[in-house]
N, C-alpha and C positions, 0 to 999 in steps of 0.2 A: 615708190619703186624706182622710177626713175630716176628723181632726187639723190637717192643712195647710189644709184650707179652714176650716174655724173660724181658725186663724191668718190666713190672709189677710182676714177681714172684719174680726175684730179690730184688725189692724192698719190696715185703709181707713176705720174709725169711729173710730180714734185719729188719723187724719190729719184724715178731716173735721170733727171737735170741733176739735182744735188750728187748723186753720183761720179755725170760726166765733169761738173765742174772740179769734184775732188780729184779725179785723176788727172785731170789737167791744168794743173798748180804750175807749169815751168813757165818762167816769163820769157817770153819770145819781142823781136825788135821789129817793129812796122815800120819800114820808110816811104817814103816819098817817091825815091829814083833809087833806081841798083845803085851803089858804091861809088863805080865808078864814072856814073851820068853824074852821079852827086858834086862828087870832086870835080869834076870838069866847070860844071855849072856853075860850084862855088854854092850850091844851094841843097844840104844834104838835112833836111830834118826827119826826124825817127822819135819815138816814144817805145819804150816797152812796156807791156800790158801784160797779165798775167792770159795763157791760152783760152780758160773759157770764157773770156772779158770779150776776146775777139770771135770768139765761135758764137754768142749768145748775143753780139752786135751786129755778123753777119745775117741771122736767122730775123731779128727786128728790122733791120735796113730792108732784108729780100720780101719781109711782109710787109712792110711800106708801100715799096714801089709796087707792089699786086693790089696793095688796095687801091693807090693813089688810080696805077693804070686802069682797073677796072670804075672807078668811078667816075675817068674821063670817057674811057669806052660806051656805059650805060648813060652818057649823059642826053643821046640823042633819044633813046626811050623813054628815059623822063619826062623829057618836056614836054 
């Protein structure tokens, strides 16, 4: 019973990801420094990614740093 329901949520957050990422097809430009920090600095680099590349890198990156900091946090109960 269980089993099946884990399957079916897994399966309706692989629908709804594939979703957000179809509608979010327009490549957008990440830089470094606004324009005109850029210019100034003489140091302006930028990459454009398609939007759910950068949505679905925020959401990785943000569980990262919660696992990384909770495993410094618990490290004092560990031991």
């Amino acid at each position: 019973m269980f089993r099946l329901l884990r399957l079916a949520f897994l399966g309706l957050l692989a629908l709804v990801l594939i979703a957000l990422a179809l509608a979010n097809r327009e490549i957008v430009t990440l830089r470094v420094l606004p324009p005109e920090a850029g210019d100034f600095l003489g140091f302006s680099w930028a990459v454009q990614l398609p939007l759910f590349l950068v949505i679905f890198a925020g959401i990785l990156i943000g569980l990262l740093i919660g696992f990384v900091w909770e495993w410094m946090r618990e490290h004092r109960i560990r031991s």
